[in-house]
C-alpha positions as CSV (number, residue, x, y, z in Angstrom):
1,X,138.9,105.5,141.4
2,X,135.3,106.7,141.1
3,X,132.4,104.1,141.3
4,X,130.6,106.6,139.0
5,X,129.0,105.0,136.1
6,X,129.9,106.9,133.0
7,X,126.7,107.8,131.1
8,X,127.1,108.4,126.5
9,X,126.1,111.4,125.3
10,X,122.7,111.2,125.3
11,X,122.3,111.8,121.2
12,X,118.6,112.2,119.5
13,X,119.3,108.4,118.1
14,X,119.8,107.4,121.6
15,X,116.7,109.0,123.0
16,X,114.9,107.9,121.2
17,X,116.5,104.3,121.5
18,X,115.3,104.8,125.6
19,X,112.6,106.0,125.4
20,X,111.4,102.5,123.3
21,X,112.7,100.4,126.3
22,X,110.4,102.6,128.5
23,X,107.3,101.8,126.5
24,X,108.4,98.3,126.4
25,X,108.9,98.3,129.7
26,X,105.7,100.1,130.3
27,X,103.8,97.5,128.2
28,X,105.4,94.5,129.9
29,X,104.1,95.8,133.1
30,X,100.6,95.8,131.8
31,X,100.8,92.5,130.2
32,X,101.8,90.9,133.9
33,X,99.5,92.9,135.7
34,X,96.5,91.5,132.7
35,X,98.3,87.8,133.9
36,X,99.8,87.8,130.2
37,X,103.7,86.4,129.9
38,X,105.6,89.5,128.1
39,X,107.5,88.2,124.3
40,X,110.2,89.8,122.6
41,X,113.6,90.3,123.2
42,X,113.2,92.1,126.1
43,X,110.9,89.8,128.0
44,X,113.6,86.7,127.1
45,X,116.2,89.0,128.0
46,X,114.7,89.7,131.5
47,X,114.1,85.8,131.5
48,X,117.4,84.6,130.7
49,X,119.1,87.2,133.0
50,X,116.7,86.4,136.0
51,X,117.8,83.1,135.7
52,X,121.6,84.1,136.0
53,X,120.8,85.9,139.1
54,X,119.5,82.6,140.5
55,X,121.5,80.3,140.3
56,X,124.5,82.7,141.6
57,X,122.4,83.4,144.5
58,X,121.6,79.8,144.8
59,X,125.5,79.4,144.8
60,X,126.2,81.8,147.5
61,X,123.6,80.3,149.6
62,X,125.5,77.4,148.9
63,X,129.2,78.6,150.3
64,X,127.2,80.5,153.4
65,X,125.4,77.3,154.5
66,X,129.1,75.2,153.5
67,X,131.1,77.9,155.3
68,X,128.9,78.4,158.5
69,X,126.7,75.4,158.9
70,X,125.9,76.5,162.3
71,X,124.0,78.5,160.1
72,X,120.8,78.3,157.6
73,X,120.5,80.7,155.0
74,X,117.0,82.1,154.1
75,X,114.8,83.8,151.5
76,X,115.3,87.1,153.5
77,X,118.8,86.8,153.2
78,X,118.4,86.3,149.4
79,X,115.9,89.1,149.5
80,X,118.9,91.1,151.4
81,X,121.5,90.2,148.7
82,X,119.5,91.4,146.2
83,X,118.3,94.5,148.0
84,X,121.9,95.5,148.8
85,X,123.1,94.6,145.0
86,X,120.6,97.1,143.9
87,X,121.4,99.7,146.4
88,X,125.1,99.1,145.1
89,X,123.9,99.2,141.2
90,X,122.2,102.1,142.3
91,X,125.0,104.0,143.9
92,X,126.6,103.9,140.9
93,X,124.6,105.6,138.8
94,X,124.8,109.0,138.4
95,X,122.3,111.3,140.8
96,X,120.9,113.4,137.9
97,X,120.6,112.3,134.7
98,X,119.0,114.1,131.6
99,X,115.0,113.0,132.1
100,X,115.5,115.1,136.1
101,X,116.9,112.9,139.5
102,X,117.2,109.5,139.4
């Protein structure tokens, strides 16, 4: 089974569909670094999900500290979980995609 993620056809509707999240997500960037909070769908969906993330890492520090309590868990380790669910997000995605490598 491959881990591949399978990409759509990358249509002219589509596109152009990305390359509004880029400018959004250009424009976001700039709004932070001017110490602005980012609105829109977007910014409350980056929010909302954020949030998710959270509170499952808060539960996994939860079960470590429960299942080794020998142990503490830290904010590198959640800086580690995350880090290695990127590199995992990221190994799934294809190596080249139409805008050049990844």
């Amino acid at each position: 089974m491959s881990t591949t993620m399978k990409l759509p056809d990358i249509d002219h509707e589509l596109a152009r569909r990305l390359a509004h999240g880029a400018r959004q997500r250009a424009e976001m960037q700039a709004q932070i670094e001017r110490g602005e909070q980012p609105e829109g769908p977007r910014a409350e969906w980056l929010r909302t999900g954020s949030r998710a993330i959270l509170h499952l890492v808060a539960q996994q520090y939860e079960r470590f500290t429960a299942e080794h309590p020998e142990q503490a868990a830290s904010l590198s380790d959640a800086l580690d979980l995350l880090w290695t669910a990127r590199a995992a997000l990221l190994a799934t995605a294809p190596k080249n995609t139409a805008g050049g490598p990844r």
